[in-house]
C-alpha positions in Angstrom: -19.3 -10.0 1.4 -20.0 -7.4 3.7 -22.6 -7.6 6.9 -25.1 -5.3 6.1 -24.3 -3.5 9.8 -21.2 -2.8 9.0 -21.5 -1.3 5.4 -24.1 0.9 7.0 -21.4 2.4 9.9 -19.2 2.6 7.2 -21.4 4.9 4.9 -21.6 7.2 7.8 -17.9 8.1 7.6 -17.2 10.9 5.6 -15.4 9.5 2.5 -12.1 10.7 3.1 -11.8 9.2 6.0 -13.0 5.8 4.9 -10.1 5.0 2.4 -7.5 5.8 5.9 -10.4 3.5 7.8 -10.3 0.6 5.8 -6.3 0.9 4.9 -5.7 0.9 8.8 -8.0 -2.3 9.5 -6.2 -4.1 6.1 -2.9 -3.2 7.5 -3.9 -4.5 11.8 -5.0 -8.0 9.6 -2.0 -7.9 7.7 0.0 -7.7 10.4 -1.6 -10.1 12.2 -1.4 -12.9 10.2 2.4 -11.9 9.3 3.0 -12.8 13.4 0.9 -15.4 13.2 2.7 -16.9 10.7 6.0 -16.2 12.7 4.8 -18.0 15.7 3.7 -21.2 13.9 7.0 -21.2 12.2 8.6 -20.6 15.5 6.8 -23.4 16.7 7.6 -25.7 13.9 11.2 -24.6 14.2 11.5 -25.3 17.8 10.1 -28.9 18.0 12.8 -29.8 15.6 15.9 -28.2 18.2 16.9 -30.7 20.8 16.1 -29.9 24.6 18.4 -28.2 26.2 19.0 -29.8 29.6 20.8 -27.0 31.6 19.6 -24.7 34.7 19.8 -21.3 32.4 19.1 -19.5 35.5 21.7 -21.3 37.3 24.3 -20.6 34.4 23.6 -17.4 34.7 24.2 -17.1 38.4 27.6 -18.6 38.1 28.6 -16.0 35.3 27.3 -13.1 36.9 29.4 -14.7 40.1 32.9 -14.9 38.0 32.1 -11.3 36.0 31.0 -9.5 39.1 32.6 -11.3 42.0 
């Protein structure tokens, strides 16, 4: 399971410190997958919405023209 190189940096880390080592690396991998997850299902999401066919930037133009003109 683990690479020999890396149970051997990890037995050179006081003990202590090893249980907060490996929690923090769990947690990164965790969190990780959670937002890869997210962007998949973003993905899968947003092939199902229809294209939107206006100039947002021009939209936004006008508005900002009307609110602040």
């Amino acid at each position: 399971m683990w690479e020999d190189s890396v149970w051997e940096q990890l037995q050179q880390i006081p003990k202590g410190e090893r249980s907060r080592l490996v929690n923090e690396a769990v947690g990164r991998t965790l969190e990780l997958r959670r937002r890869e997850q997210a962007m998949q299902e973003m993905d899968r999401l947003r092939g199902k919405l229809p294209r939107i066919k206006v100039d947002v930037v021009e939209e936004l133009r006008k508005d900002r023209a009307r609110t602040h003109g």
